[in-house]
N, CA, C and O atoms as a DFTB+ gen file, in Angstrom:
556 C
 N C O
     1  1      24.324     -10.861       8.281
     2  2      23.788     -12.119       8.774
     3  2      23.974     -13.183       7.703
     4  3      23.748     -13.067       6.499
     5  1      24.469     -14.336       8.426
     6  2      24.942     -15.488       7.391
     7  2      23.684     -16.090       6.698
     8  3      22.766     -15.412       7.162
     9  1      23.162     -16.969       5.864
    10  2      21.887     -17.318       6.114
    11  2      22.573     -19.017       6.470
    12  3      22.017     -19.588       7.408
    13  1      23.549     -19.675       5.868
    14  2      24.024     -20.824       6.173
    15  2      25.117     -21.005       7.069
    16  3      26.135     -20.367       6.800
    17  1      25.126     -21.691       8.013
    18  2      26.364     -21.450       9.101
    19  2      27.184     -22.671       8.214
    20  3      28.239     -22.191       7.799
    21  1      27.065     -23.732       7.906
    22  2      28.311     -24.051       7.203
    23  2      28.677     -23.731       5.836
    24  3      27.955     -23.888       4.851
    25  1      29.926     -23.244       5.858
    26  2      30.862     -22.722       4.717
    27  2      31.343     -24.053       4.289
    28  3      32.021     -24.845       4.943
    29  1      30.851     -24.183       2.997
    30  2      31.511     -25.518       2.196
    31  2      32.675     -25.003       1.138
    32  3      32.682     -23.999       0.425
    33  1      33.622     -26.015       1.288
    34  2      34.688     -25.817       0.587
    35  2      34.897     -27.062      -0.847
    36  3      34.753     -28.274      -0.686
    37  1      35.227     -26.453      -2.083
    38  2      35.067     -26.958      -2.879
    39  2      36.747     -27.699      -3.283
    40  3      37.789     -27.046      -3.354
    41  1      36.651     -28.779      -3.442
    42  2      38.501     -28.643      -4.200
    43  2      38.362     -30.025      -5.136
    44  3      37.679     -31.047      -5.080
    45  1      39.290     -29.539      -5.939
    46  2      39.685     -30.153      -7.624
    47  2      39.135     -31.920      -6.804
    48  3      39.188     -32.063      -5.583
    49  1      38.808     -32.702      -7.447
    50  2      38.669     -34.329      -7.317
    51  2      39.801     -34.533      -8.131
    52  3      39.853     -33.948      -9.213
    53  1      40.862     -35.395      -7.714
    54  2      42.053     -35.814      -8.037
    55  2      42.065     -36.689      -9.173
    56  3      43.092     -36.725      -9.852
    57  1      40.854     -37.562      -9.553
    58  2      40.412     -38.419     -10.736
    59  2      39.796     -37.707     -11.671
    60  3      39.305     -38.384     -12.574
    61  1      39.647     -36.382     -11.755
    62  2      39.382     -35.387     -13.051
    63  2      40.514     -34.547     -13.361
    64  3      40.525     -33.526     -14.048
    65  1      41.674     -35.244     -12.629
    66  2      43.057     -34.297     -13.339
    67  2      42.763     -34.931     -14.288
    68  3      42.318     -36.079     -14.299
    69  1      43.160     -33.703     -15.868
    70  2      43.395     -33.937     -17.073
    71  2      42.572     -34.036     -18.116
    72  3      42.745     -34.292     -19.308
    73  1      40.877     -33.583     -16.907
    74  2      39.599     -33.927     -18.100
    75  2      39.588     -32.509     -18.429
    76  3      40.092     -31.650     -17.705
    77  1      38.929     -32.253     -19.677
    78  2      38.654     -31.055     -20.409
    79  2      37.393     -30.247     -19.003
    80  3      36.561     -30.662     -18.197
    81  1      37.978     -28.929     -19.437
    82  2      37.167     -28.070     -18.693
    83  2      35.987     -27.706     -19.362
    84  3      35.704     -28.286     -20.410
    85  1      34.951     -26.457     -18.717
    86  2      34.114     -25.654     -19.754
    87  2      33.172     -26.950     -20.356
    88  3      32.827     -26.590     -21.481
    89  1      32.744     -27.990     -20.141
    90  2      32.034     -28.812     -20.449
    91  2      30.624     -28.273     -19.818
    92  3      30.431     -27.622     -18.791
    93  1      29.705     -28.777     -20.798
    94  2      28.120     -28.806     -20.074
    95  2      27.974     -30.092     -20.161
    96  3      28.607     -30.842     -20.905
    97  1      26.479     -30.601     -18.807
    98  2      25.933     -31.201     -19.070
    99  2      24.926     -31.763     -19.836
   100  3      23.795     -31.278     -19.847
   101  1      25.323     -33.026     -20.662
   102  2      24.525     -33.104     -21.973
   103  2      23.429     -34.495     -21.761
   104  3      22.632     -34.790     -22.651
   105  1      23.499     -35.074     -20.802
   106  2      22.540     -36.247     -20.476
   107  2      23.069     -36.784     -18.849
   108  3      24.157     -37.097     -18.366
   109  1      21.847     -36.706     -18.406
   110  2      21.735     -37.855     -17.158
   111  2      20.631     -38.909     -16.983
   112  3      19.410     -38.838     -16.846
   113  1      21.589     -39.993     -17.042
   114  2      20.692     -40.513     -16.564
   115  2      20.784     -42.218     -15.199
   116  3      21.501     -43.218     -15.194
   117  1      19.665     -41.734     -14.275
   118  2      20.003     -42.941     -13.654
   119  2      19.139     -44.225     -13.706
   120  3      17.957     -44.168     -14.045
   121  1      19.900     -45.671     -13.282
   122  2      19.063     -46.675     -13.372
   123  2      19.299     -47.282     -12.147
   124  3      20.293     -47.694     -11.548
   125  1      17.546     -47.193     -11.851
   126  2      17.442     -47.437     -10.677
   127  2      17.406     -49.048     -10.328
   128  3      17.677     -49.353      -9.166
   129  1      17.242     -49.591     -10.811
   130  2      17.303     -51.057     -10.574
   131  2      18.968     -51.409      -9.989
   132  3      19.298     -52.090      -9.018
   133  1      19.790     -50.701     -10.935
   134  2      21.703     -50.941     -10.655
   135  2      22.414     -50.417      -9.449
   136  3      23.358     -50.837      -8.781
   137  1      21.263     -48.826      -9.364
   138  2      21.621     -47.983      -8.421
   139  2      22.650     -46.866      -9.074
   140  3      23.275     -45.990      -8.476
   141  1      22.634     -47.124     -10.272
   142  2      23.967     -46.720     -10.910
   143  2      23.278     -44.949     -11.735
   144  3      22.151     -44.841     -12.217
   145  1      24.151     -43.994     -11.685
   146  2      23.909     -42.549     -12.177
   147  2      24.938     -42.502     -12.988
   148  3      25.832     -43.306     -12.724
   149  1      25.112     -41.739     -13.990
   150  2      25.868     -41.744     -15.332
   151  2      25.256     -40.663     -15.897
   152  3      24.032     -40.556     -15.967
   153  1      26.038     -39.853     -16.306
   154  2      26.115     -38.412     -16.783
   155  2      27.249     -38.134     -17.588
   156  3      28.417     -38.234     -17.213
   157  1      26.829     -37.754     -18.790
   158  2      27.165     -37.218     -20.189
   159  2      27.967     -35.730     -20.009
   160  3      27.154     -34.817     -19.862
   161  1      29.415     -35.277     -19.988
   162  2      29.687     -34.254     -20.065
   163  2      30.270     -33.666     -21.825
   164  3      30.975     -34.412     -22.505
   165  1      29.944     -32.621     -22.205
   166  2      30.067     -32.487     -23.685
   167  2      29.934     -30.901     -23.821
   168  3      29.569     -29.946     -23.135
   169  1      30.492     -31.196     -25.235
   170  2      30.750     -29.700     -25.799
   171  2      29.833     -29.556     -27.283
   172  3      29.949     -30.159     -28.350
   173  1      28.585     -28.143     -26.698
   174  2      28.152     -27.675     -27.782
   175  2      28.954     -27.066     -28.673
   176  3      29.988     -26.403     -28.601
   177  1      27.811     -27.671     -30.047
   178  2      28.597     -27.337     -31.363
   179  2      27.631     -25.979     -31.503
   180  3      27.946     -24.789     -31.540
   181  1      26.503     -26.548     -31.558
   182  2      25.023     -24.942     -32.152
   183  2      24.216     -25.676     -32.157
   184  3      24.040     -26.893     -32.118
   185  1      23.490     -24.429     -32.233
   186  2      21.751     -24.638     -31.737
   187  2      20.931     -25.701     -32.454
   188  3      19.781     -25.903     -32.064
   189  1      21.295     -26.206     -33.195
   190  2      20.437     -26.967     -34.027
   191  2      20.812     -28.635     -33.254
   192  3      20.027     -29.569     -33.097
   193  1      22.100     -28.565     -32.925
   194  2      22.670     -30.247     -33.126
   195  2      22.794     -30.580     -31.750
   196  3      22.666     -29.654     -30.949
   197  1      23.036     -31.815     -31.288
   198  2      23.294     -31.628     -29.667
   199  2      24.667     -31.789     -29.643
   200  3      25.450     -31.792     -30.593
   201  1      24.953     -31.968     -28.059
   202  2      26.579     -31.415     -28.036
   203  2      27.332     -32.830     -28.366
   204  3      26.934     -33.983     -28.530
   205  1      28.579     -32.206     -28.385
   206  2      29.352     -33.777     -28.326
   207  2      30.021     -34.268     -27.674
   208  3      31.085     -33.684     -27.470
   209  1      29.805     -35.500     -27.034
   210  2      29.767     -35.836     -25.282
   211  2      31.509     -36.473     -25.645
   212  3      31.902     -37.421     -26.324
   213  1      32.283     -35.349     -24.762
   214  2      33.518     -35.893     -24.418
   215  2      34.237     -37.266     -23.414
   216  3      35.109     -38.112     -23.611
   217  1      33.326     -36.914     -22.291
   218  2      33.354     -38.204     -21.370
   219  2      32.333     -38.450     -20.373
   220  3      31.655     -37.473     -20.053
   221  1      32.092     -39.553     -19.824
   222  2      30.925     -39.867     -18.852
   223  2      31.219     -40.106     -17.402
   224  3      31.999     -40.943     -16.948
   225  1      30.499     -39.270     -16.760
   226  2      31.078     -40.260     -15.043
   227  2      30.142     -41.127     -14.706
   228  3      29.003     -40.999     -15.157
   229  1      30.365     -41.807     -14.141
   230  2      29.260     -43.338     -13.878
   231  2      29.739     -43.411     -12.235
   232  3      30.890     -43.612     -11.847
   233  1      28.617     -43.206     -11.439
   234  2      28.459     -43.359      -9.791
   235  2      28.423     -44.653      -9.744
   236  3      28.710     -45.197     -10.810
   237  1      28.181     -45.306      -8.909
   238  2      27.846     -46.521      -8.733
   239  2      27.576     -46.743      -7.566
   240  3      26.413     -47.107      -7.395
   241  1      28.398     -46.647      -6.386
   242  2      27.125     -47.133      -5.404
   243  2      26.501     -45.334      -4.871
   244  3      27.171     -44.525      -4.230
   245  1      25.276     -45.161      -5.310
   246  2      24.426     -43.920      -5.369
   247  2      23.693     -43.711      -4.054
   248  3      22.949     -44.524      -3.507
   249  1      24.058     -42.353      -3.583
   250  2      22.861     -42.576      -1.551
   251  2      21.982     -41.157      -2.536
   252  3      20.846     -40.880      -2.152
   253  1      22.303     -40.716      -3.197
   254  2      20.941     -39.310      -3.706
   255  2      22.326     -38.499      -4.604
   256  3      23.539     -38.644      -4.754
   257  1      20.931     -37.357      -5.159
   258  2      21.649     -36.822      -6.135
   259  2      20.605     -35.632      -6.344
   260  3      19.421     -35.937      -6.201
   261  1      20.930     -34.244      -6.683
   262  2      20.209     -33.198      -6.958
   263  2      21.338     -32.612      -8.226
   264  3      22.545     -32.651      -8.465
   265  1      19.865     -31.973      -8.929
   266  2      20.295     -31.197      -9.952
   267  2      19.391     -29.457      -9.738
   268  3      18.281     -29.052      -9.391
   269  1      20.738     -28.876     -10.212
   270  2      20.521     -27.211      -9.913
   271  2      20.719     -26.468     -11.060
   272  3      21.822     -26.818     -11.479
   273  1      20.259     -25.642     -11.787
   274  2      20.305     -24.573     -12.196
   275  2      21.836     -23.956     -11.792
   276  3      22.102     -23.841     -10.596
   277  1      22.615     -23.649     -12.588
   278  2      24.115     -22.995     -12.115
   279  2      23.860     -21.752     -11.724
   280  3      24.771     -21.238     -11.075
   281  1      22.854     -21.060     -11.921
   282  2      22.699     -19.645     -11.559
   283  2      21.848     -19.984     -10.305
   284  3      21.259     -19.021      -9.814
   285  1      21.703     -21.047      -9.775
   286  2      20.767     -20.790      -8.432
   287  2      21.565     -21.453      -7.666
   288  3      21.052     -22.017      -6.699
   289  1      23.271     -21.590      -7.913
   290  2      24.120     -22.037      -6.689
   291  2      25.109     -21.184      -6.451
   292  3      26.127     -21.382      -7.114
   293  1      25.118     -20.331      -5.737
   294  2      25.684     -19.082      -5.388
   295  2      27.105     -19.056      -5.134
   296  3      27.792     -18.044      -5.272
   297  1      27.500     -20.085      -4.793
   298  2      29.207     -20.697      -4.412
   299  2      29.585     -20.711      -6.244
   300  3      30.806     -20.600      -6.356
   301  1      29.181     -20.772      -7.073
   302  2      29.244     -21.034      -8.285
   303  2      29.688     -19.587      -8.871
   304  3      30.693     -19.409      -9.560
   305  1      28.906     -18.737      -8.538
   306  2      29.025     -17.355      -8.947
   307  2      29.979     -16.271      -8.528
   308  3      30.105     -15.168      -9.060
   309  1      30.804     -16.879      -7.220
   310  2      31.403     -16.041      -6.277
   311  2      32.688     -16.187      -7.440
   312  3      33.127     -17.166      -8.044
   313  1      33.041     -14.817      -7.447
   314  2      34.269     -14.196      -8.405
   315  2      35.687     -15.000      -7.437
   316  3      36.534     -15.112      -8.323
   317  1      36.157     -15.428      -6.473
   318  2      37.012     -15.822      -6.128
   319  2      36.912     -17.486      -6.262
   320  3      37.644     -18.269      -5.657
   321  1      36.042     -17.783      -7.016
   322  2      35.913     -19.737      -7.137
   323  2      36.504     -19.750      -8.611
   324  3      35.984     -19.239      -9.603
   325  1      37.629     -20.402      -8.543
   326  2      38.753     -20.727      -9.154
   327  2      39.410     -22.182      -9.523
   328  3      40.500     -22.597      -9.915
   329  1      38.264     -22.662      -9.214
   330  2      38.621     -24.333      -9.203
   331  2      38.543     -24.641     -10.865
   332  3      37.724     -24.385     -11.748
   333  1      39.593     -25.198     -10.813
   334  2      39.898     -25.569     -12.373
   335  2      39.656     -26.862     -13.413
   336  3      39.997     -27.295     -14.514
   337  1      38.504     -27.269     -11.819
   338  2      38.395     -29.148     -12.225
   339  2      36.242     -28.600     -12.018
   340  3      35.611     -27.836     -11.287
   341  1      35.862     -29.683     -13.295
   342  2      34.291     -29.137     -12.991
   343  2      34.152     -30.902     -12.140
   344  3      34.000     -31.973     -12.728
   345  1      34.188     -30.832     -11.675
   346  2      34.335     -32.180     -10.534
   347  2      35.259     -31.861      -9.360
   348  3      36.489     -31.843      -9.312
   349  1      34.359     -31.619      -8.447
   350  2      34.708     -31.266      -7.920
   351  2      34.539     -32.268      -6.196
   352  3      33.635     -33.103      -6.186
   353  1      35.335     -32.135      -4.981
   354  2      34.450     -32.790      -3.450
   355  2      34.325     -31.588      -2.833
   356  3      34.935     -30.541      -3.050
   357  1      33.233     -31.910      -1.815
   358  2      32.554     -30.582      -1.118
   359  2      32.978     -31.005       0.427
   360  3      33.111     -32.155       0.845
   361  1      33.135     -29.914       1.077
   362  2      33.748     -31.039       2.304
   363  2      33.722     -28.866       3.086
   364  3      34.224     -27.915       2.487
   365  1      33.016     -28.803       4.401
   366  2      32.625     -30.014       4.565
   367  2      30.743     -29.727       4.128
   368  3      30.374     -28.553       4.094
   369  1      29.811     -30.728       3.857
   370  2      28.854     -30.689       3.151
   371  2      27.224     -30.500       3.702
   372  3      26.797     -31.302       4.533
   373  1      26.478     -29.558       3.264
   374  2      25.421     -28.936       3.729
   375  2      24.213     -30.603       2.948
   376  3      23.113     -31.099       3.188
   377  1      25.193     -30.801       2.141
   378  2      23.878     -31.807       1.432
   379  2      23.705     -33.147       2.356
   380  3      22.658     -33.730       2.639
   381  1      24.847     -33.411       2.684
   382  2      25.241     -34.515       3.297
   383  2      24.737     -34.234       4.374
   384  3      23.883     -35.087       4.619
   385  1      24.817     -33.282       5.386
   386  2      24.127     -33.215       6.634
   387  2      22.911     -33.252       6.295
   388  3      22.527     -34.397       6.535
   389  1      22.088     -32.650       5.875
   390  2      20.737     -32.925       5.194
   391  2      20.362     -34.508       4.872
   392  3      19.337     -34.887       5.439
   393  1      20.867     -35.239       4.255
   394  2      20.688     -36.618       3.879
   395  2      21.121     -37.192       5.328
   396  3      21.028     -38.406       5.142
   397  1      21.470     -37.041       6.439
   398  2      22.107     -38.167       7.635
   399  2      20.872     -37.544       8.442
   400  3      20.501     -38.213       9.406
   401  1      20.153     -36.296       8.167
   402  2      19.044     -35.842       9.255
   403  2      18.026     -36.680       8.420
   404  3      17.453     -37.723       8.732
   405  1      17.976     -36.147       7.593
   406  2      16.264     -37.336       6.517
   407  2      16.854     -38.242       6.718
   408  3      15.717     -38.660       6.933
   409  1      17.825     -39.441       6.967
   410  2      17.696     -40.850       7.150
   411  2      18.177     -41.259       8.075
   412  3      18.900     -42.255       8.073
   413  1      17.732     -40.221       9.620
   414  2      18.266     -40.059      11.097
   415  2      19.393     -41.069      11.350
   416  3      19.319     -42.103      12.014
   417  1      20.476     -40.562      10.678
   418  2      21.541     -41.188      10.706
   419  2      21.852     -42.621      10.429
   420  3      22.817     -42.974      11.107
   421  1      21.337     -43.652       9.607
   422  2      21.457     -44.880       9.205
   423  2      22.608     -44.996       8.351
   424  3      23.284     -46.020       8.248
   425  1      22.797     -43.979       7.777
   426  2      24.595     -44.277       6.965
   427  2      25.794     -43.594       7.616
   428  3      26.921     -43.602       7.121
   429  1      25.286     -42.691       9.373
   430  2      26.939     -41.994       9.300
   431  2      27.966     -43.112       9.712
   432  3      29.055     -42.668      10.075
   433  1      27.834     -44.377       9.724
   434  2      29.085     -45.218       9.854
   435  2      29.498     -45.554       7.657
   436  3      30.157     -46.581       7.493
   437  1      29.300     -45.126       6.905
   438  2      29.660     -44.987       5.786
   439  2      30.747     -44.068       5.592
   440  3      31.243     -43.244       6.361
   441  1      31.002     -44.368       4.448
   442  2      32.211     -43.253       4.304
   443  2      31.491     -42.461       2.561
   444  3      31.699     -42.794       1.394
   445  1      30.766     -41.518       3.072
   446  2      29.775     -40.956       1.999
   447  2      30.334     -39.544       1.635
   448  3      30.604     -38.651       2.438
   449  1      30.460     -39.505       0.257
   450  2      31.499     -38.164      -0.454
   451  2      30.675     -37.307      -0.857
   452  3      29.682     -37.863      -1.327
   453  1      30.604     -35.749      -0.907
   454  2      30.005     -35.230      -1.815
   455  2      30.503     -34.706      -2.923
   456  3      31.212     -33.707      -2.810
   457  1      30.219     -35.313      -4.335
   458  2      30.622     -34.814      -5.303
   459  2      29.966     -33.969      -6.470
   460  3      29.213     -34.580      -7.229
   461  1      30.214     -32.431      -6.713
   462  2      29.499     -31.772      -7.450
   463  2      30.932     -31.593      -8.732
   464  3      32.158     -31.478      -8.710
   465  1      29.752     -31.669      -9.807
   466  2      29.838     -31.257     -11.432
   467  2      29.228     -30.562     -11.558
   468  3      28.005     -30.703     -11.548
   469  1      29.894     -29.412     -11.745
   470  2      29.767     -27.517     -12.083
   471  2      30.730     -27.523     -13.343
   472  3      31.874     -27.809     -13.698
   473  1      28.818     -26.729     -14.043
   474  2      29.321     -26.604     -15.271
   475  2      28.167     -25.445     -15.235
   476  3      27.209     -25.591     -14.476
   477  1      28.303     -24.024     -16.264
   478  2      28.048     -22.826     -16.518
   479  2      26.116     -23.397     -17.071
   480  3      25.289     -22.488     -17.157
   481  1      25.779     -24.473     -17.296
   482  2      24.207     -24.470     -17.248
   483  2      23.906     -25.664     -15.864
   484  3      22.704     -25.613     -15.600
   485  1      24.445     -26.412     -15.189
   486  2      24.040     -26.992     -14.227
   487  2      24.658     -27.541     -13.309
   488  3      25.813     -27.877     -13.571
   489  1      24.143     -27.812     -11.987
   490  2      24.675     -28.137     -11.339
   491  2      24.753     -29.009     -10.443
   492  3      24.254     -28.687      -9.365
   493  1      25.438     -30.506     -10.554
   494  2      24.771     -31.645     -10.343
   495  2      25.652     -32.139      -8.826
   496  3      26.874     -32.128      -8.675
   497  1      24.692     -32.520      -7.901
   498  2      25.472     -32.798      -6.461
   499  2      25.238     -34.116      -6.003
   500  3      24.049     -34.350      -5.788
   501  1      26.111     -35.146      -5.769
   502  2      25.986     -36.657      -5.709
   503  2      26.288     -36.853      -4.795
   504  3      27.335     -36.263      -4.525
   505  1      25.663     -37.822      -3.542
   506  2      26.300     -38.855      -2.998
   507  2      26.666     -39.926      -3.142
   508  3      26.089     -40.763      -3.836
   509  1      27.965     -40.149      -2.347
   510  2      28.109     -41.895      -3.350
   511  2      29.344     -42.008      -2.514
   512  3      30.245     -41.278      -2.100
   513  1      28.962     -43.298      -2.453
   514  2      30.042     -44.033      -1.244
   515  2      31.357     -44.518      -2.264
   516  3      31.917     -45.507      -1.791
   517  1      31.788     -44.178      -3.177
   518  2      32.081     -44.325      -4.655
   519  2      32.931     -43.611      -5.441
   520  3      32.134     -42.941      -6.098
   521  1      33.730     -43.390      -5.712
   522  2      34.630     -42.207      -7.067
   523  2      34.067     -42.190      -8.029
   524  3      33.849     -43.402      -8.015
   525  1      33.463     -41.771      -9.190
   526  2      32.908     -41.787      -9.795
   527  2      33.805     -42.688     -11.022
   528  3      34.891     -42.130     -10.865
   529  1      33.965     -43.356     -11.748
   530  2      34.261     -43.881     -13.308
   531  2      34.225     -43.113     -14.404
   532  3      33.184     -42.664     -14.884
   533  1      35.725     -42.865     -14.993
   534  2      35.177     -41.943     -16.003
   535  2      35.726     -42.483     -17.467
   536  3      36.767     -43.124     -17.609
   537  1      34.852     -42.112     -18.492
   538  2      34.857     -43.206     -19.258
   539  2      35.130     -41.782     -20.690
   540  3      34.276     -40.929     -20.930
   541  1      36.234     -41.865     -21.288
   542  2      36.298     -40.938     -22.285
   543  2      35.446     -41.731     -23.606
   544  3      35.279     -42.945     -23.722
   545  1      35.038     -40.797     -24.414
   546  2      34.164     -41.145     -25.613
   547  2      34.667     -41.762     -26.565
   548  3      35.617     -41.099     -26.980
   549  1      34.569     -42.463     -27.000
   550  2      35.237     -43.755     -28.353
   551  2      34.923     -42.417     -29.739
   552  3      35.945     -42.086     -30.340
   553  1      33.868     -41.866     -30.094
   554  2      33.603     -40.938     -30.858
   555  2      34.876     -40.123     -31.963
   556  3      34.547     -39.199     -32.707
């Protein structure tokens, strides 16, 4: 027995060809006044120091956003997920149907993406009418 009848499919986002893989998330944060979400992807050095943030994606126009635990998203864990981009679109999307039932459909004339950043400690799932901006580190 299934427990979810839709099967979401994950594939590479075409604007993270070429970003470093194996990144964690090292800061999010959103401002709500802009509408704008921006998240820190980076590579720990050790335990003492924090990591060092390679590049940022910046949402901009933002409809919601959840953050997960990577071990409590099960599509994450399945030995045949092979996606080689941690940016990823979800299509087609369990979150997104969820967000058009809570806001009895006021955005399905939008053109609303779901985009998850899977990385081995979290797992961050965005809507956003939007590509995300990605901004490599001056550092």
């Amino acid at each position: 027995m299934e427990v979810n009848a839709i099967r979401q499919v994950a594939v590479p986002w075409a604007g993270a060809h070429g970003l470093a893989t194996g990144l964690m998330l090292t800061e999010l944060h959103q401002d709500v006044w802009s509408g704008c979400l921006e998240l820190a992807m980076g590579v720990p050095s050790d335990m003492d120091t924090p990591p060092h943030i390679v590049y940022w994606l910046s949402f901009g126009h933002l409809y919601g956003y959840r953050v997960l635990e990577g071990a409590d998203v099960p599509e994450l864990l399945e030995e045949d997920n092979d996606i080689d981009s941690q940016v990823q679109l979800i299509t087609p999307s369990r979150f997104l149907t969820w967000f058009h039932q809570e806001t009895q459909g006021s955005h399905l004339d939008e053109d609303i993406q779901h985009y998850r950043i899977a990385c081995w400690d979290f797992c961050v799932d965005v809507l956003a009418a939007q590509p995300p901006d990605v901004c490599m580190n001056k550092e």
